[in-house]
Biopython code that builds the backbone (N, CA, C, O; Angstrom):
import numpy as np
from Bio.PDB.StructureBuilder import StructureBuilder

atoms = [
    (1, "UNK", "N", (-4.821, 14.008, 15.284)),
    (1, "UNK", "CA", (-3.486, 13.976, 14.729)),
    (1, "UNK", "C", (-3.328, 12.734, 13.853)),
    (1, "UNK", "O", (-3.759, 11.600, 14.062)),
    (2, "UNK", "N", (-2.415, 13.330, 12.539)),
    (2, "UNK", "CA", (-2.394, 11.644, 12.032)),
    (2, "UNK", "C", (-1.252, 10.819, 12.679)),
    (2, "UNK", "O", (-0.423, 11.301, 13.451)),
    (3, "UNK", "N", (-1.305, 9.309, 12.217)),
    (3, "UNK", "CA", (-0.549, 8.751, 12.975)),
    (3, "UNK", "C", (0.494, 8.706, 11.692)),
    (3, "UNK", "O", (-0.014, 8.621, 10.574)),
    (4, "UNK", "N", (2.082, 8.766, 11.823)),
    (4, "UNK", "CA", (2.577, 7.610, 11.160)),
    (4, "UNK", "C", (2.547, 6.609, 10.656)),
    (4, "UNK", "O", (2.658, 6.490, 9.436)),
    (5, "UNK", "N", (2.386, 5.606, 11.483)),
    (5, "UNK", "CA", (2.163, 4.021, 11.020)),
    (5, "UNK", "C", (0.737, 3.878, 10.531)),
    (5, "UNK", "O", (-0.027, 2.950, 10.798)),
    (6, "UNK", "N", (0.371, 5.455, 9.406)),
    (6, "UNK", "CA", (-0.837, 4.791, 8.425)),
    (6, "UNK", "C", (-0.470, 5.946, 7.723)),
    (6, "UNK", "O", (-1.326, 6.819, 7.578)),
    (7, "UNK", "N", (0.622, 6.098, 7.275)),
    (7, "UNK", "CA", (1.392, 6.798, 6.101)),
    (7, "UNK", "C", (1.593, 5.731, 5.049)),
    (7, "UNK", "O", (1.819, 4.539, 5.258)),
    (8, "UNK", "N", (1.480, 6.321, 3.937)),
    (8, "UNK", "CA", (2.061, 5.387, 2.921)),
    (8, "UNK", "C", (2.502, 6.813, 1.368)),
    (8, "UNK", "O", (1.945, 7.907, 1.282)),
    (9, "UNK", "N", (3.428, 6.364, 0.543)),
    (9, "UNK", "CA", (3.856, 6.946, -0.479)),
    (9, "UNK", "C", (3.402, 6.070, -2.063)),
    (9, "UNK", "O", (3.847, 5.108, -2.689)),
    (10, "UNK", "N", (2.540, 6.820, -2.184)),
    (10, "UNK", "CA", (2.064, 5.546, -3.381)),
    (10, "UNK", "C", (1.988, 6.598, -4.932)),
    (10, "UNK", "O", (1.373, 7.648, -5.117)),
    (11, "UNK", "N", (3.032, 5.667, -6.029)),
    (11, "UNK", "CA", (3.772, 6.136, -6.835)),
    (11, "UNK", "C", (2.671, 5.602, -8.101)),
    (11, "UNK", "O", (2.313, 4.426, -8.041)),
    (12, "UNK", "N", (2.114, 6.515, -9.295)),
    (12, "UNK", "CA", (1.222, 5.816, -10.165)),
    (12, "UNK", "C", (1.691, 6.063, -11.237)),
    (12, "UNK", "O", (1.694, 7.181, -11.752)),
    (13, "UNK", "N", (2.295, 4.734, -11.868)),
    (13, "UNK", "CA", (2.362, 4.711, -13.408)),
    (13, "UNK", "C", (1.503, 5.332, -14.336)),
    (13, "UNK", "O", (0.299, 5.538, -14.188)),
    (14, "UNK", "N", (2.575, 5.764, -15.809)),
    (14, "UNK", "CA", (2.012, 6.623, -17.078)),
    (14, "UNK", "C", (0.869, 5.368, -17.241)),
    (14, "UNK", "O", (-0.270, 5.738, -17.528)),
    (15, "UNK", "N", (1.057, 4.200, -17.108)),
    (15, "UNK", "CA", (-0.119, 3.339, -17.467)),
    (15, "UNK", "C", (-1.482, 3.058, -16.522)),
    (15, "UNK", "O", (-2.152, 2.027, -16.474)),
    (16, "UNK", "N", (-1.636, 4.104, -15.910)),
    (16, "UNK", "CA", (-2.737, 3.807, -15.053)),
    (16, "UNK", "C", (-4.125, 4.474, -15.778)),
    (16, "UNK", "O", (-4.069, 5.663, -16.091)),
    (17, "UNK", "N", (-4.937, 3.973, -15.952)),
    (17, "UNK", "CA", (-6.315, 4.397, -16.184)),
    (17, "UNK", "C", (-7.187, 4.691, -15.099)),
    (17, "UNK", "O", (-7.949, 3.730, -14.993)),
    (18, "UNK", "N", (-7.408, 5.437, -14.359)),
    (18, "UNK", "CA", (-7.772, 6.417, -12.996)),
    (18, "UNK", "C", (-9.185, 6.369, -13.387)),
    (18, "UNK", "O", (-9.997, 5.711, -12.736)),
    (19, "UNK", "N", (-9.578, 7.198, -14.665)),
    (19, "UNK", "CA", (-11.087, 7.043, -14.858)),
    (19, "UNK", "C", (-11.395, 5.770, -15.197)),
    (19, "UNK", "O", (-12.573, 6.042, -14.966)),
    (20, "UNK", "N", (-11.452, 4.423, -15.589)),
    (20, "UNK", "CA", (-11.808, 3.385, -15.540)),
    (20, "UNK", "C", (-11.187, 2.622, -14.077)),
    (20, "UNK", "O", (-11.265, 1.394, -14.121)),
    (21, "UNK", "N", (-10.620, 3.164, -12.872)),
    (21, "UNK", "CA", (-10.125, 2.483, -12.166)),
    (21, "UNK", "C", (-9.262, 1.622, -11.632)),
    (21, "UNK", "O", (-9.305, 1.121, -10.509)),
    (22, "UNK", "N", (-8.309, 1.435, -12.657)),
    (22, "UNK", "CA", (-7.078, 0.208, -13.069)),
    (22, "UNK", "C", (-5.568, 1.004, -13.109)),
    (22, "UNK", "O", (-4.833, 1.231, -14.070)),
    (23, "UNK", "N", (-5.384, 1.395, -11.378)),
    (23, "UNK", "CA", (-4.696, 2.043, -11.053)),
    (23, "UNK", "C", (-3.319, 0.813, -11.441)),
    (23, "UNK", "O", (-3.803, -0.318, -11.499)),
    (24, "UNK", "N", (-1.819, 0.821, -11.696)),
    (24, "UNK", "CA", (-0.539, 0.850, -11.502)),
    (24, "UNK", "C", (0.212, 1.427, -11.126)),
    (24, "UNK", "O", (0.421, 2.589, -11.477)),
    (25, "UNK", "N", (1.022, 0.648, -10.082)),
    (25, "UNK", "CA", (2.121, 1.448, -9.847)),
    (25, "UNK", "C", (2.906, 0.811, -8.692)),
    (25, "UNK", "O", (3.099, -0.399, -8.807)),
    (26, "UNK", "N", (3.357, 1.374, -7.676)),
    (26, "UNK", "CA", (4.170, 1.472, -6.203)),
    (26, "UNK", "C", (3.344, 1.762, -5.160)),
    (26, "UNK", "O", (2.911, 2.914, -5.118)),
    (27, "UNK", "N", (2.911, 0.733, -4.014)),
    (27, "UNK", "CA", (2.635, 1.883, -2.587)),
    (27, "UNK", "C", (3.922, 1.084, -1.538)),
    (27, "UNK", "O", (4.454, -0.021, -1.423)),
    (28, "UNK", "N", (3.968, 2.112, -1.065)),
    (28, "UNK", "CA", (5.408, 1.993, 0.003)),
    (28, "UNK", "C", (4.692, 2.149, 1.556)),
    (28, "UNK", "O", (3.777, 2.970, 1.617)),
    (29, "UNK", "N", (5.012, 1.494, 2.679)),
    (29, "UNK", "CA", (4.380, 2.063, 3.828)),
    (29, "UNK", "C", (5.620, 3.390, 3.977)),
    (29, "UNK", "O", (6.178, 3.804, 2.961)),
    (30, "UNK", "N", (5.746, 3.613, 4.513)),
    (30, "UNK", "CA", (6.358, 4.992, 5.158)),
    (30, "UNK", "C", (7.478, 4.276, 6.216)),
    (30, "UNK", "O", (8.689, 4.268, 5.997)),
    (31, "UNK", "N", (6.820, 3.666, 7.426)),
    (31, "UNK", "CA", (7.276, 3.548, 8.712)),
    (31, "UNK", "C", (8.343, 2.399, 8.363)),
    (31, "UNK", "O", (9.530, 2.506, 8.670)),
    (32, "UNK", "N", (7.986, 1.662, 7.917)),
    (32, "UNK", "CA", (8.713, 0.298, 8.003)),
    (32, "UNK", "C", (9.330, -0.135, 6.748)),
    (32, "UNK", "O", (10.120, -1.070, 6.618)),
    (33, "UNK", "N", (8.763, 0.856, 5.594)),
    (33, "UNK", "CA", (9.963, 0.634, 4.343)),
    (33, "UNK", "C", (9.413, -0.150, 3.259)),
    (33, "UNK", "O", (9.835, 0.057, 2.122)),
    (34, "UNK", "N", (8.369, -1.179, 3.504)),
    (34, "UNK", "CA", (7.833, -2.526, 2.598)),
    (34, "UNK", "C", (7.295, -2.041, 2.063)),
    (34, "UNK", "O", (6.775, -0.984, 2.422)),
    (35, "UNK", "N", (7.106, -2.710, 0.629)),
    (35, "UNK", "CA", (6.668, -2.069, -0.525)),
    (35, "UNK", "C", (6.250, -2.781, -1.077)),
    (35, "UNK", "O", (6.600, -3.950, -0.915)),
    (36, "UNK", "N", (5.011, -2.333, -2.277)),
    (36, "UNK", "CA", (4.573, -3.880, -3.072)),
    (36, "UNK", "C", (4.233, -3.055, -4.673)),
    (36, "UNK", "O", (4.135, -1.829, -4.637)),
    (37, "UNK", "N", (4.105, -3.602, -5.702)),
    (37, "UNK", "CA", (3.900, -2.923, -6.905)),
    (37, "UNK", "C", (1.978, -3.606, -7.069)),
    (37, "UNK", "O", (1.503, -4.648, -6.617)),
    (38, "UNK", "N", (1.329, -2.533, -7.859)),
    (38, "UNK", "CA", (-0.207, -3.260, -8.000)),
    (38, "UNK", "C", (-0.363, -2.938, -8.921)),
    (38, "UNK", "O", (0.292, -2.042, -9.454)),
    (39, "UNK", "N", (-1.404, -3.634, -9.500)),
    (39, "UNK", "CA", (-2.179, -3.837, -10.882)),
    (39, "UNK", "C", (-3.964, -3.337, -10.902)),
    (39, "UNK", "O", (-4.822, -3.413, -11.782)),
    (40, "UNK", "N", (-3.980, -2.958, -9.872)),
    (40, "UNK", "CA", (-5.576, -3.063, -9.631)),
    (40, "UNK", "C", (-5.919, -2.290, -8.311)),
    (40, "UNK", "O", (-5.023, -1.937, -7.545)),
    (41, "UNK", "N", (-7.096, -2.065, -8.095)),
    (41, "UNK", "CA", (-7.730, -1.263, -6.804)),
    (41, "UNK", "C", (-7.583, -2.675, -5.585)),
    (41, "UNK", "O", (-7.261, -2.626, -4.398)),
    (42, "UNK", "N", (-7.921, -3.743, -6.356)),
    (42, "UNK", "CA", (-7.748, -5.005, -5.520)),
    (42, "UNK", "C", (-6.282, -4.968, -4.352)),
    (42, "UNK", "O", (-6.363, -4.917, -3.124)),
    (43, "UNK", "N", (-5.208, -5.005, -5.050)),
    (43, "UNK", "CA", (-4.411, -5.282, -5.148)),
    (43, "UNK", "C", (-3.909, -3.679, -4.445)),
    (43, "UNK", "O", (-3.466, -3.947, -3.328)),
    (44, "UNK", "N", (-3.849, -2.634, -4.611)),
    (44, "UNK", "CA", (-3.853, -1.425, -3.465)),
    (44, "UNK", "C", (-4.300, -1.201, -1.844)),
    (44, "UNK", "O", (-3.970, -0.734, -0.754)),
    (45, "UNK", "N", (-5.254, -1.876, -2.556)),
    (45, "UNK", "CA", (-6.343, -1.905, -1.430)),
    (45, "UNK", "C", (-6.178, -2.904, -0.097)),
    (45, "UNK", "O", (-6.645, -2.684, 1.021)),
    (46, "UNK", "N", (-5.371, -4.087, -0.525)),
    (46, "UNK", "CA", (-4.670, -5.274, 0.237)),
    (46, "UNK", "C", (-3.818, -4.974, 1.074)),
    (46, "UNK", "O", (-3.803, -5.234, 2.277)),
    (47, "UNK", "N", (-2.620, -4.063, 0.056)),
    (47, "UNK", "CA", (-1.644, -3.589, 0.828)),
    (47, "UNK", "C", (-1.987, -2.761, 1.630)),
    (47, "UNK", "O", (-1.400, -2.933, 2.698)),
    (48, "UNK", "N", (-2.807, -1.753, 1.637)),
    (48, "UNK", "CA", (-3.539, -0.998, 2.550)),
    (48, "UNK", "C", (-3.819, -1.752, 3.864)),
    (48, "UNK", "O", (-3.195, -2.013, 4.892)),
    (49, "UNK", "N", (-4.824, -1.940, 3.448)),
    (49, "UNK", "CA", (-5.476, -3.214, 4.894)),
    (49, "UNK", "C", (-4.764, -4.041, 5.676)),
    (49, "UNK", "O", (-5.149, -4.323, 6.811)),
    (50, "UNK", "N", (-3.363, -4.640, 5.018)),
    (50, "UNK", "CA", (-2.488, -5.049, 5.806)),
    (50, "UNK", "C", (-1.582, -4.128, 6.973)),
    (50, "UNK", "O", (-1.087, -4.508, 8.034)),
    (51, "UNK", "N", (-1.581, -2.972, 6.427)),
    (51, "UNK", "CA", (-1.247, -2.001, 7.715)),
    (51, "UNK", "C", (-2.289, -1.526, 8.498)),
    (51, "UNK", "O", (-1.966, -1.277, 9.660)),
    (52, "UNK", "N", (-3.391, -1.339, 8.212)),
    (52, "UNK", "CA", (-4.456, -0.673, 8.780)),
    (52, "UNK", "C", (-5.122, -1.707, 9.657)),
    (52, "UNK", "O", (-5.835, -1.583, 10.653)),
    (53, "UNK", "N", (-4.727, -2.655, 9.067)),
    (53, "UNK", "CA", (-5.377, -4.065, 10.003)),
    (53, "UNK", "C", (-4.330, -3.919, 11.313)),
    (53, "UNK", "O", (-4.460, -3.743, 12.525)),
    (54, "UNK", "N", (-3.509, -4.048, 10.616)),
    (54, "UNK", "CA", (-2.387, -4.360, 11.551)),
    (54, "UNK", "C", (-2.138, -3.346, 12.634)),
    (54, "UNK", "O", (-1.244, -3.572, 13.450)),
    (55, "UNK", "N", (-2.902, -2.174, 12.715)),
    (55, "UNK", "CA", (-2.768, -1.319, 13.988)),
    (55, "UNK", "C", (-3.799, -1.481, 15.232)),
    (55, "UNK", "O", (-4.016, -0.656, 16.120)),
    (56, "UNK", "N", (-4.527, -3.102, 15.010)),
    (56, "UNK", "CA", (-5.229, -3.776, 15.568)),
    (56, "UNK", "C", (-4.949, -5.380, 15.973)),
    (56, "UNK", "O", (-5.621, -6.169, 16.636)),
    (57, "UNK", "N", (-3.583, -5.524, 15.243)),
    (57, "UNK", "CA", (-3.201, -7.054, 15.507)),
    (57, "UNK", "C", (-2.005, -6.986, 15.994)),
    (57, "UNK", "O", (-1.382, -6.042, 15.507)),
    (58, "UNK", "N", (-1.119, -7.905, 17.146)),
    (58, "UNK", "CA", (0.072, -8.034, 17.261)),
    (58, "UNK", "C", (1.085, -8.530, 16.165)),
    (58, "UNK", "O", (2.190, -8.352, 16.678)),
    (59, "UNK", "N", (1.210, -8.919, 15.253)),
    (59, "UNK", "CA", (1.299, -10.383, 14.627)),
    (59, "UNK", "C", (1.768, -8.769, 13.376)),
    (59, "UNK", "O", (1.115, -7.747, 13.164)),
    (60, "UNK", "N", (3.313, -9.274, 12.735)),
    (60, "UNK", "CA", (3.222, -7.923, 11.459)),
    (60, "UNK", "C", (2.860, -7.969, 10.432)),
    (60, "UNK", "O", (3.178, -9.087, 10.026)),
    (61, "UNK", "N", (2.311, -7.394, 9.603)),
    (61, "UNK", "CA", (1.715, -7.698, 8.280)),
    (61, "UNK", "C", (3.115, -8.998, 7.255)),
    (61, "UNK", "O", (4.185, -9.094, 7.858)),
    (62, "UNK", "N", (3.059, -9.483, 6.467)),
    (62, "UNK", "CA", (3.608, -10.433, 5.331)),
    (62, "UNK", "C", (3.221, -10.470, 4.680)),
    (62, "UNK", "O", (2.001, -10.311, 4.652)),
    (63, "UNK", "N", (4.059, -10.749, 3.447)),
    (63, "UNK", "CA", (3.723, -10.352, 2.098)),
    (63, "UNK", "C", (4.292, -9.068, 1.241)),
    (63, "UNK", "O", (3.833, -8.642, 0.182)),
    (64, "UNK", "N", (5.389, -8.579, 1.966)),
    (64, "UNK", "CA", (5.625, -7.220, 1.455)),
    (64, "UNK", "C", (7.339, -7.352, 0.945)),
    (64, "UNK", "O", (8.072, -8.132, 1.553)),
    (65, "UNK", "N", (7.776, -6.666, -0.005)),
    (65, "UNK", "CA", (9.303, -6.383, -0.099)),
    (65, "UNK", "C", (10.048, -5.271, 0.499)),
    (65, "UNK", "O", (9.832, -4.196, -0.061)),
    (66, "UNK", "N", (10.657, -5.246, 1.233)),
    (66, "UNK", "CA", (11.651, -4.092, 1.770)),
    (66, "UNK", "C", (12.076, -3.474, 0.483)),
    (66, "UNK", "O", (12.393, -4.073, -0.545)),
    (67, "UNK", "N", (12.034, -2.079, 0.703)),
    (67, "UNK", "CA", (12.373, -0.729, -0.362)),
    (67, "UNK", "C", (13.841, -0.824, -0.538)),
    (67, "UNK", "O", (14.432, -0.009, -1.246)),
]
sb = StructureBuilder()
sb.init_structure("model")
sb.init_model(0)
sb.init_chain("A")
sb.init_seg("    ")
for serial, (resi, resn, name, xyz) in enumerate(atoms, 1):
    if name == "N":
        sb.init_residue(resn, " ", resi, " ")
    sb.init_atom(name, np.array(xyz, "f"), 0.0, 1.0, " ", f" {name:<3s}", serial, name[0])
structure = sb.get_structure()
């Protein structure tokens, strides 16, 4: 079953280049509302890991803006 708390809604700008990799846009978690805008796979990929980490740490992810 999937879980919730590794949902996310991630929104990609007319300016994203997909085949070169240099995604833009919005990812939102789902559960908790925080949201961050990215420039890069780097930068997706962070926000990612901060929840996915975090279903292994007590401590809540930071760094994020409420939606």
């Amino acid at each position: 079953m999937l879980s919730p708390q590794r949902a996310f809604v991630i929104h990609l700008d007319s300016a994203s280049n997909l085949p070169a990799q240099q995604p833009v846009g919005r990812i939102e978690h789902v559960v908790s509302g925080d949201a961050a805008h990215f420039g890069s796979l780097a930068e997706l990929f962070a926000f990612l890991a901060r929840y996915t980490d975090h279903d292994r740490s007590s401590e809540p992810p930071t760094g994020c803006e409420r939606a």
